[in-house]
N, C-alpha and C positions, 0 to 999 in steps of 0.2 A: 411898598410892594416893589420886589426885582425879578427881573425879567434875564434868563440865562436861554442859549441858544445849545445844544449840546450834540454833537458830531458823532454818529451812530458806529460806525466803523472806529477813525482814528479816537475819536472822542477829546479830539478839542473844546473846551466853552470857553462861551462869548457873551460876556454882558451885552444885553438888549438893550438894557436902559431902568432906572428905579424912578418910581411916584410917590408923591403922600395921598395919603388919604383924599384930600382937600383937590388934589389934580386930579384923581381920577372919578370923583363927581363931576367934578364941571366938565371933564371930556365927554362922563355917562349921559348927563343933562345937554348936552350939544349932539350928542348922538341920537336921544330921547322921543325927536319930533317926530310928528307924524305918526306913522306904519310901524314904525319899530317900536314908540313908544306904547301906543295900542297892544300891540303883540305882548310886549314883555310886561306890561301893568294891569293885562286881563286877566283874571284868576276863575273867569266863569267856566266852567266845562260843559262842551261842546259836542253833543253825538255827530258822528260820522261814520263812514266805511270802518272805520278803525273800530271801532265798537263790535262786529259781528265776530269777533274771535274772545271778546271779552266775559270773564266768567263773571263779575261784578255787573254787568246789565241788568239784571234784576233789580238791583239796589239803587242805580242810579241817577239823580236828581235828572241829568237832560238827557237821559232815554225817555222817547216820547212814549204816553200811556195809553195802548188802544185796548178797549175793555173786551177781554173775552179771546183774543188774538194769540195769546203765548198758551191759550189753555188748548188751542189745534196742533202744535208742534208737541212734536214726542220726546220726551225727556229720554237722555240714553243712560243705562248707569255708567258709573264710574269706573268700577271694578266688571272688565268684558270677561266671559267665561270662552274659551276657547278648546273645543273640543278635536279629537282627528279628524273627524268627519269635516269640522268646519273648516280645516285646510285644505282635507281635500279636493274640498267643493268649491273652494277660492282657488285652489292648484287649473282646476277645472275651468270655473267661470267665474271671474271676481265678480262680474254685474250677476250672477246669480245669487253667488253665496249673499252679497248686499239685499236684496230683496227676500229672499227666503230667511237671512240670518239677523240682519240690522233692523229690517224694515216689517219683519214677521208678518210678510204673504204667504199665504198657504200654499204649500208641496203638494205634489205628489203622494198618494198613501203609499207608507214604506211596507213591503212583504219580502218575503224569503227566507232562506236558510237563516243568513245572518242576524235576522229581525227574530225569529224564536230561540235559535239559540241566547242572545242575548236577552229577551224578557224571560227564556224560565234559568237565566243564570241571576237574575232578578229576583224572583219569586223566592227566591234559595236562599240569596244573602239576608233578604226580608225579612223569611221564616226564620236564620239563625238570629236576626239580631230582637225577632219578639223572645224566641227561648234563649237568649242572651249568651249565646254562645259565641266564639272567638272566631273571625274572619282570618284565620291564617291557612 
């Protein structure tokens, strides 16, 4: 093994130094003791902090198993539909749109103009697509 040092700007290199094989065991095994050899020779996997961002947590041997626990959290999908309204209403209030949009707490009953125009522009596409006619 060699070792090259190399100068970012002018880009000088500089031999560091070469080992065989045989040197760089005995340095690894002198290195080995203790904490470090622990650390680099343990292959168990370890839940921690670092696991709550992890999508593999289902599957994983040292996620601890509490029965009944994962079936309280709300699976979110994958694929978010995002509609105007739901900008708007984050434009508005992020902690509301979360609650009313993520967390699917009940609103407000929606009325007005805009609520009938919109269901009987509904009814309309609905009826053209049982008589199979063209939405253009």
């Amino acid at each position: 093994m060699e070792a090259f040092e190399l100068g970012a700007t002018s880009g000088p290199i500089e031999h560091v130094g070469s080992w065989t094989r045989a040197e760089l065991d005995t340095e690894f095994a002198a290195l080995r003791t203790g904490t470090l050899r622990n650390m680099a020779m343990d292959l168990r996997v370890k839940a921690g902090s670092h696991c709550a961002d992890c999508t593999f947590v289902g599957n994983c041997p040292a996620a601890p198993r509490i029965e009944g626990l994962l079936q309280l959290v709300p699976r979110q999908p994958t694929v978010r539909k995002i509609t105007a309204t739901d900008l708007r209403t984050h434009a508005d209030c992020a902690r509301r749109y979360q609650l009313l949009s993520l967390q699917r707490l009940p609103g407000e009953a929606l009325t007005g103009e805009a609520l009938l125009r919109g269901q009987s522009l509904d009814t309309w596409l609905q009826g053209n697509h049982i008589r199979g006619a063209a939405c253009t």
